[in-house]
C-alpha positions, 0 to 999 in steps of 0.5 A: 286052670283053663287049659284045654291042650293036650301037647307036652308044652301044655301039659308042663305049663299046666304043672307050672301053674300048678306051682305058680299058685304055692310061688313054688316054681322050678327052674324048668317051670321059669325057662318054660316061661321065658321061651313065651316072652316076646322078642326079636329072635327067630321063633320067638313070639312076636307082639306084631303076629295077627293073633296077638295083634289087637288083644286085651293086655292083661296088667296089674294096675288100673293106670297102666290100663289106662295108658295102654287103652290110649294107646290101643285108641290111637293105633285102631285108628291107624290099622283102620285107617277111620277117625277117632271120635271124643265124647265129653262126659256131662259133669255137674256139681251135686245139688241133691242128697243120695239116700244114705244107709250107714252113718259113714255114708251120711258123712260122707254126703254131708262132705259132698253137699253143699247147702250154699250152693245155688248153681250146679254148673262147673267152672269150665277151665276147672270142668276141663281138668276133670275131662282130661283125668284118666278113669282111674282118677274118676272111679272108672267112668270116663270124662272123654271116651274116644270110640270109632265103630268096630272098637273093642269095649268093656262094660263096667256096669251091670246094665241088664244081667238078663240081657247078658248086659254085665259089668266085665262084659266085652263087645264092639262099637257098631253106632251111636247116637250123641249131641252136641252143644254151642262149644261143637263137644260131643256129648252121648246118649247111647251107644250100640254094643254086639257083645262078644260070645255072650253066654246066650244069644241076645235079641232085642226088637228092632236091633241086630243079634246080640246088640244092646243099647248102652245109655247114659247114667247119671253117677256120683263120681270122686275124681282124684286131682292131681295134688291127691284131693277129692272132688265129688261131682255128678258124671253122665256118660256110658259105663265103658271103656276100651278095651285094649288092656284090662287088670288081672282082677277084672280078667278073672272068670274068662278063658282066652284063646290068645291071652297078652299078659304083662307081668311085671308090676304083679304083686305077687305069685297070685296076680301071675297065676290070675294072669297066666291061667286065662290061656287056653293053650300054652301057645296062645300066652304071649308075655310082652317083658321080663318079670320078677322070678322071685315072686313065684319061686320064694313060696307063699306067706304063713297065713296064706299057707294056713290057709290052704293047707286047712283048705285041703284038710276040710276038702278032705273032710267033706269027701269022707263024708260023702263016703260015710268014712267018718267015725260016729259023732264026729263034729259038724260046726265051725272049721276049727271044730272039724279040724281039731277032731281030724287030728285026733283021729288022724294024728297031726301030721297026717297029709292027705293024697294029692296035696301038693308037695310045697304045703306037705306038713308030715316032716314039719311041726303041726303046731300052726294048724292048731285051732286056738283052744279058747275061740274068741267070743262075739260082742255087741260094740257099744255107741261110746266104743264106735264113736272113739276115734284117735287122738294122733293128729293126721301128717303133714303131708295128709291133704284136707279133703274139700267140703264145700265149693268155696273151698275150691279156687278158680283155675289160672294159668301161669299166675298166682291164687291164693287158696280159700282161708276157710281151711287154714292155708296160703297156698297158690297155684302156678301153671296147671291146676292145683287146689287147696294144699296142705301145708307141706314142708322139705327135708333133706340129707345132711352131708357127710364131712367124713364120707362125702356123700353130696352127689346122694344128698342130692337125689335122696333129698329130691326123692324123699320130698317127691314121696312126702309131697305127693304120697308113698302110694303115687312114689311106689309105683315108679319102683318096680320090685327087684330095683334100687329104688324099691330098695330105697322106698322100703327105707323111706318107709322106714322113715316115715313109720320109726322116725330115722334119719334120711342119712340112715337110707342115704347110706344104704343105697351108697353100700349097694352102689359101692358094692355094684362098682367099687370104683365108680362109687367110693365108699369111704374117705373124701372121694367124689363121684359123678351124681349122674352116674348116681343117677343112672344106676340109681334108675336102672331096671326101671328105664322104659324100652324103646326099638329102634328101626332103622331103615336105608333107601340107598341099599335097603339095609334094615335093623331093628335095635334096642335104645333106652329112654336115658338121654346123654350130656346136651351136645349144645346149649342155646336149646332146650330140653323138650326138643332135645328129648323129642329128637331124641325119642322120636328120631335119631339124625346123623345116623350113617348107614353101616353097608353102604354110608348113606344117610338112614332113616330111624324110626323109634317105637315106645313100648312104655311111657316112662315115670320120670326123665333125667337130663344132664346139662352140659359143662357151664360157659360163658354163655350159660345163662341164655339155657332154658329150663322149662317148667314143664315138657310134652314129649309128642313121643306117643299119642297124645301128647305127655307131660311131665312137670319139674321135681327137682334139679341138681347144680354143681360147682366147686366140688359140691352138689346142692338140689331145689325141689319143686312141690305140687303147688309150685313152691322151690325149696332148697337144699344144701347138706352143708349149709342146711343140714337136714332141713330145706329152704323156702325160696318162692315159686317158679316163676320168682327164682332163676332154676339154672343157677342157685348160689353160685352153682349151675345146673347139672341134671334135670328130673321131670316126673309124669 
């Protein structure tokens, strides 16, 4: 811990780490907590305050960083009033072998180089997907790196340790030098960085105090399409990024004055306490939402307490030996030597002085702390043990990982390819950019005829192929813990590892909801209910927080509100859906002022970009057909602009609800938990079916994922 206040609000954040770090906090210790989360109260931290404005956002995972930086991007522009200007990264594909030390090492560079080819340049619209791949996709080495001078960077290399040049360093841009090619992009040579509080001044001749050239490097990269496919090339450009948000782990070893934390996708009491104890002071944390308390109040795991409470035995070992407290010819070899010869002498349920109560084992049963009697043996594995691999086939869903060039299609738009025969697949690609598939298949949820159950069948259909499509990793982290989703991803992981059924996780998620509103989700008989209604509660917790401003120029009436990203019914048809969301989450018109009547201007501020978006569609008529459901939407919402593609759509009619997936290569596949049961039904591609009608039912509700 970091600490360095002395007033009684530090002093209790201080004993609430102490607590944080065994998932042992009081109640006291949350509302200790809470009173630092912003809000728009009065007295309570504000993100907008000078201080705050500005800080790196301590977060959990590397694409939430990378959102965040984009955003920090666009709004330094904004406060600074310069021009953001974007540096292309030099790619090329891999013409050389890397000198390689392991055999996975040489397997791996066999998979990378390919002896045909004879040119390393890229395709350019497949060179322009990888531009846009966030750096999380490309092993954190940026394909477009927008700076202006005076913007906050991190370094992610070690550049020159003896320069304090080291990877995790911070400082800010004060000048470049780049080039350009025939197409005007931007491509750097070096860019000029003044560290921020290094650990020693820094001067090189010819450059100002503390500013040190950070140039181009030459780095064979993995970018990670968007299908989960591997693409390895050789990337140029400076190892660096913004630093407007930055991951708990990368956080480590700082102290910080004003510390901006954003806890709620940590894994647990651990990633918190990294978080937390940056702060120097309990009045410089500022938590910009909610978290999950049951993360640092339900204790740490069996092992994790072993742990620490042998931590505290050979802590206690080592300060008797540096007393000469020791008896005569005690142990000095492994761990489990000293402690087994501690208890004997000590007895077993000895504690030593200043543990903390939650690892207290005097009233519990030692046994757990009982080094094992036999020690495991060391062995040499042989050759024939280290080339034994298993004989289990990969999933289905496991995409093929892409040898050789020829395996990779050419990039189109808006038509369909087939895919190299090489690998044994047909798969195509519409719209964006896709590559070779594996060959997946939809399942679905049969229908209950006892309990009806076709509003879920619906969406577990849609969500469980959205999770087998494009992996349990990318579906976990659109279900923030504490949810129903979450609750729903760990029965589909029960699916996926013992084989049962979807109507198994289908049913338990109707007994949640039923027992949430009873009567808005019967449980039993041959009741209806509203699938989005299913929707909405199904979502909730997990709709991203948007403020609205509102603001009269007749009386100066001002209000600040919060709204949500879950759009109601289309009021009218004949428009689709990206502008209805626009308007929606970028202005609200009609707003009538309460004071004095007049017509109000609403501006709307995002917090956080949401996963997924619902829509429902209105009540069909007679001119239902002239409706329009994109394949995709950009929401200019925030810079730059998002898009979100087409994962499944639900239709209605005659009492039922039947849903059509849409996989990452384009492929519809359809479902009706009557007629199909559990299985699903290729129809085509996007381009080949009409998405607003599907045998005689019409679309009812729209999901875009991002």
């Amino acid at each position: 811990m970091r600490q360095r206040g002395a007033s009684d609000d530090d002093v209790r954040f201080r004993t609430c780490l102490d607590n944080m770090r065994y998932g042992a906090c009081t109640p006291e210790d949350i509302t200790h907590l809470r009173k630092r989360i912003t809000a728009r109260r009065i007295g309570c931290p504000r993100l907008t305050e000078a201080r705050f404005r500005g800080v790196s956002v301590i977060t959990s995972f590397n694409a939430h960083r990378d959102v965040l930086n984009e955003m920090g991007c666009e709004r330094y522009a904004l406060d600074s009033e310069t021009n953001l200007v974007s540096f292309h990264s030099h790619d090329t594909w891999p013409l050389t072998r890397q000198r390689a030390n392991t055999k996975k090492q040489v397997r791996d560079e066999a998979s990378v180089f390919d002896p045909v080819r004879t040119s390393s340049v890229i395709p350019e619209l497949l060179q322009t997907a990888l531009w846009r791949l966030p750096p999380v996709c490309t092993e954190h080495v940026p394909g477009m790196l927008n700076l202006a001078v005076g913007m906050p960077v991190l370094l992610k290399n070690n550049e020159a340790t003896e320069l304090c040049a080291t990877n995790g360093a911070e400082g800010v841009v004060v000048g470049w030098d780049s080039t350009t090619d025939d197409s005007n992009r931007r491509f750097l040579r070096t860019v000029f960085v003044r560290l921020t509080s290094p650990p020693r001044s820094v001067q090189i001749p010819g450059l100002p105090l503390n500013v040190i050239p950070v140039t181009t490097k030459k780095t064979r990269v993995k970018c990670l399409l968007p299908n989960d496919q591997v693409v390895t090339i050789d990337r140029e450009q400076p190892m660096i990024l913004p630093n407007f948000a930055m991951t708990d782990f990368c956080s480590q070893g700082r102290t910080r004055v004003t510390n901006v934390v954003d806890l709620h996708n940590c894994k647990n009491s651990l990633s918190m306490y990294t978080c937390l104890s940056r702060s120097s002071s309990y009045d410089g944390t500022l938590i910009i939402r909610e978290f999950d308390t049951k993360k640092i109040t339900s204790g740490t795991s069996g092992n994790l307490r072993r742990e620490y409470r042998e931590l505290e035995l050979l802590d206690f070992i080592t300060l008797l030996r540096e007393e000469h407290r020791l008896p005569d010819g005690f142990p000095v070899g492994t761990r489990s030597a000293c402690i087994q010869a501690f208890q004997l002498w000590k007895g077993k349920h000895f504690v030593p002085p200043r543990v903390h109560g939650a690892l207290s084992w005097a009233s519990e049963d030692p046994s757990h702390l009982h080094p094992p009697e036999n020690l495991p043996q060391w062995r040499l594995v042989s050759k024939v043990d280290s080339r034994k691999r298993s004989a289990d086939p990969p999933p289905n869903n496991v995409a093929k990982k892409v040898k050789h060039s020829s395996d990779i299609t050419d990039i189109v738009t808006d038509q369909v390819v087939t895919m190299s025969p090489q690998n044994g697949t047909h798969d195509v690609m519409h719209g964006n950019t896709y590559f070779a598939l594996s060959n997946f298949v939809a399942r679905g949820s049969q229908w209950d005829s006892t309990n009806y159950s076709c509003a879920y069948d619906a969406l577990v259909t849609i969500l469980w192929n959205l999770r087998a499509d494009r992996g349990a990793f990318y579906f976990s982290n659109i279900c923030p813990a504490g949810t129903i989703m979450n609750d729903l991803e760990k029965q589909f992981s029960e699916c996926s590892n013992v084989g049962q059924n979807l109507e198994i996780a289908r049913d338990r998620i109707r007994d949640c909801l039923s027992q949430s509103q009873p009567r808005l989700f019967p449980r039993t008989g041959p009741e209806f209910c509203a699938v989005a209604d299913v929707a909405e509660h199904l979502f909730d917790g997990m709709v991203a927080n948007v403020v609205q401003v509102v603001q009269c120029q007749s009386c100066a009436y001002r209000m600040e509100e919060s709204t949500s990203y879950l759009a109601p019914s289309m009021p009218v048809e004949n428009i689709r859906i990206d502008k209805l969301l626009n308007n929606l989450l970028n202005s609200c018109p009609g707003r009538i002022c309460s004071q004095c009547g007049a017509k109000v201007n609403v501006a709307v501020h995002h917090i956080e970009t949401p996963w997924i978006l619902f829509v429902e569609l209105p009540v069909a008529s007679q001119d239902a057909q002239s409706f329009v459901i994109p394949r995709s939407v950009e929401l200019d919402h925030t810079p730059p602009v998002r898009t979100w593609k087409l994962a499944g759509i639900v239709y209605g009619g005659g009492s039922h609800f039947t849903a059509r997936y849409c996989d990452t290569s384009g492929k519809l596949w359809f479902h009706d938990g009557i007629s199909t049961g559990s299985s699903c039904i290729s129809e085509g591609f996007l381009t080949d079916v009409d998405l607003y009608s599907a045998y005689g039912r019409q679309a009812c509700l729209v999901m875009y994922i991002a």
